[in-house]
C-alpha beads as a LAMMPS data file, in Angstrom:
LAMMPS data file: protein, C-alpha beads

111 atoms
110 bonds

1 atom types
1 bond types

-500.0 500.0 xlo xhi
-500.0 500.0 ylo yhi
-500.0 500.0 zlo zhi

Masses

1 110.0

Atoms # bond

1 1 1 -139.394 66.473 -467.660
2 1 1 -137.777 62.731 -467.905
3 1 1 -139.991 59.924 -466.480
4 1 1 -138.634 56.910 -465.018
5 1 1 -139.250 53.462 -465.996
6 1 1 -139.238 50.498 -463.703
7 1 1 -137.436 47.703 -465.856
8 1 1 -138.085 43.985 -464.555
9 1 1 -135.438 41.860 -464.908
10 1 1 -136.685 38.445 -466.355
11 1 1 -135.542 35.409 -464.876
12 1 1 -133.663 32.948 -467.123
13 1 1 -132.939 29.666 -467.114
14 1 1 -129.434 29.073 -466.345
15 1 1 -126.859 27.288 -469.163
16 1 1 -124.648 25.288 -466.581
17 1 1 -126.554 22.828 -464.271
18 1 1 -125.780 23.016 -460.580
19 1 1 -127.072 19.950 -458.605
20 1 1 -126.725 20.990 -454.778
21 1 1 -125.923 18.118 -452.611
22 1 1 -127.170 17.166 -449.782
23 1 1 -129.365 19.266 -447.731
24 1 1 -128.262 22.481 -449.429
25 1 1 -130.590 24.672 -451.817
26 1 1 -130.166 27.398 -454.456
27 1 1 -132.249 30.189 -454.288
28 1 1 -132.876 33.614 -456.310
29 1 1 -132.879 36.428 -454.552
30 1 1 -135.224 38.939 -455.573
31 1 1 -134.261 42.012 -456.951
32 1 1 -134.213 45.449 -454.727
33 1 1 -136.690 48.031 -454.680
34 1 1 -135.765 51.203 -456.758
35 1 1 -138.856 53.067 -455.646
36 1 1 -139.676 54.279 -452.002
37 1 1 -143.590 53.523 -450.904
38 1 1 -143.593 57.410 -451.120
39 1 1 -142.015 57.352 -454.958
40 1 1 -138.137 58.402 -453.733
41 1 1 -135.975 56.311 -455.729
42 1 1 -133.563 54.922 -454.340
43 1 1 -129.758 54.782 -455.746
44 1 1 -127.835 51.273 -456.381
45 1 1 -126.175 51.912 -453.032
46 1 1 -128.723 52.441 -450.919
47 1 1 -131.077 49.424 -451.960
48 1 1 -131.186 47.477 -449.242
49 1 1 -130.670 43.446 -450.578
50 1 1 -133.781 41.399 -450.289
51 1 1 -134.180 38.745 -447.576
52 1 1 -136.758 36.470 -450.195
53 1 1 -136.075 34.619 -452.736
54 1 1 -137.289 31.516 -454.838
55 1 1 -135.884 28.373 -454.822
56 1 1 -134.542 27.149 -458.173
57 1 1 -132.955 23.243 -457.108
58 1 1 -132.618 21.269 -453.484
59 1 1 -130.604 18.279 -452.722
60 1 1 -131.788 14.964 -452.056
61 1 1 -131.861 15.537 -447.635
62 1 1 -129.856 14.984 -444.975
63 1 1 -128.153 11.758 -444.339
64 1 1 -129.441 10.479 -440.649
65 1 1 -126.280 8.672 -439.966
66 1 1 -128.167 6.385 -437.523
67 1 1 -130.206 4.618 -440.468
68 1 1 -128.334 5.718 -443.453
69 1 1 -131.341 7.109 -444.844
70 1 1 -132.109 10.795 -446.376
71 1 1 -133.992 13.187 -444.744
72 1 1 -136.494 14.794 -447.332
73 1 1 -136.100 18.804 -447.301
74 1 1 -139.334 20.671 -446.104
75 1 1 -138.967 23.129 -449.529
76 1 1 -139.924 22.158 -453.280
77 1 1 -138.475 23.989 -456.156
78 1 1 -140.454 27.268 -457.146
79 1 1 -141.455 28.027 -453.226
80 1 1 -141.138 31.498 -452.070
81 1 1 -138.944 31.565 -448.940
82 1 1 -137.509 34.117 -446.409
83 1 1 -134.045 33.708 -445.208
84 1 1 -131.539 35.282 -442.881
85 1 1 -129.328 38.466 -443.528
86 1 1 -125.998 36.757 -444.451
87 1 1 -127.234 33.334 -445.327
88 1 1 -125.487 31.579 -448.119
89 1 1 -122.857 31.589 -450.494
90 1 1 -123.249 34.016 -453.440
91 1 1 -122.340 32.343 -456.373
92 1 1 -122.548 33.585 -460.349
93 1 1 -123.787 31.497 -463.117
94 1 1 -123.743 32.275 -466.540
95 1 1 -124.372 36.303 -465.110
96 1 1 -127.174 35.150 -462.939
97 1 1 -126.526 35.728 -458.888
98 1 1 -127.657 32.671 -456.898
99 1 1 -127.001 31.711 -453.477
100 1 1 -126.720 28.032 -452.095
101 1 1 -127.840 28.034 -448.272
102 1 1 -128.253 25.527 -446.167
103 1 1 -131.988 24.447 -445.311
104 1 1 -131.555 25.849 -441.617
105 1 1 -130.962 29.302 -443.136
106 1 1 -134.517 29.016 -444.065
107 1 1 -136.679 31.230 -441.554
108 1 1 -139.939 30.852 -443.863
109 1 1 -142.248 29.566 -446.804
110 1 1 -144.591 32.775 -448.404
111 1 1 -147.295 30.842 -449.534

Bonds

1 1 1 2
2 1 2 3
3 1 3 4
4 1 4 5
5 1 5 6
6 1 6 7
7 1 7 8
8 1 8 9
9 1 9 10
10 1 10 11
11 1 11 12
12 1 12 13
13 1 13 14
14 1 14 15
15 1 15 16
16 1 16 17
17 1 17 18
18 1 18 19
19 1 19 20
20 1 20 21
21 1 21 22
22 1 22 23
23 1 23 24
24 1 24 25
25 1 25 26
26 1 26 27
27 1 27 28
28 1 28 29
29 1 29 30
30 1 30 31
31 1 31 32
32 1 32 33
33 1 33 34
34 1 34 35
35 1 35 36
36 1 36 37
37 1 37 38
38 1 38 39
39 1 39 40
40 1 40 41
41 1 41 42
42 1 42 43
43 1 43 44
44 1 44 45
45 1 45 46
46 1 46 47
47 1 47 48
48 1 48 49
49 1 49 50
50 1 50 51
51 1 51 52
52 1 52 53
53 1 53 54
54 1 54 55
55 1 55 56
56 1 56 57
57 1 57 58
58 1 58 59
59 1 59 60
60 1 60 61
61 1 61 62
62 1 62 63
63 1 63 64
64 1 64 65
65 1 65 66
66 1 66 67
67 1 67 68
68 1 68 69
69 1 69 70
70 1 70 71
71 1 71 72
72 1 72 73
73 1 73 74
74 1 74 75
75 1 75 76
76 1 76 77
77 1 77 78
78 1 78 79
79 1 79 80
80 1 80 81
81 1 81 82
82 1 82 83
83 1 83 84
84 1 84 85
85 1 85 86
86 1 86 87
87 1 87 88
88 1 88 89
89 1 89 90
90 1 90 91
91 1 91 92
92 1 92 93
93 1 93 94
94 1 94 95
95 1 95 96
96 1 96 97
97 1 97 98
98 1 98 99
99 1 99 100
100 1 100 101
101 1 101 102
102 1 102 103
103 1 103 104
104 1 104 105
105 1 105 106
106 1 106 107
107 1 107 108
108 1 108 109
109 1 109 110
110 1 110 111
């Protein structure tokens, strides 16, 4: 009988630097469950895509156009966060899948 054997991505750091500008963010998603609560594993098609990530960069805020000032974000790099179904842009860098959201897309901080 073959066992199965949970492999874990590890996270890299990326080659190209991407700077998002103002009050825009790039997050990693995390990677999908391949193994059902009840230990069904799950095909590639079927994984439903994770709603978390971590934030890898932020911009430097929103420009409040009355002062001409920057609005600091209310995320740091490395934070867990939750975010919306179809937030973001999915971008690919150097093989790694980011997205860059806007900070409104943000529903949550896991702390």
């Amino acid at each position: 009988m073959a066992t199965a054997t949970k492999t874990k991505k590890t996270a890299k750091k990326s080659t190209t630097a991407v700077r998002p500008l103002h009050d825009k963010i790039i997050v990693r998603r995390d990677e999908a469950e391949s193994v059902t609560a009840a230990g069904i594993f799950l095909p590639e098609s079927s994984k439903d895509r994770p709603k978390t990530g971590i934030v890898e960069a932020i911009g430097d805020g929103k420009l409040n156009t009355e002062t001409g000032d920057r609005i600091p974000l209310g995320v740091a790099v490395g934070e867990r966060v939750i975010f919306s179904s179809y937030a973001g842009t999915e971008i690919k860098l150097d093989g790694d899948e980011l997205l860059i959201m806007s900070e409104d897309e943000i529903l949550a901080i896991i702390d």
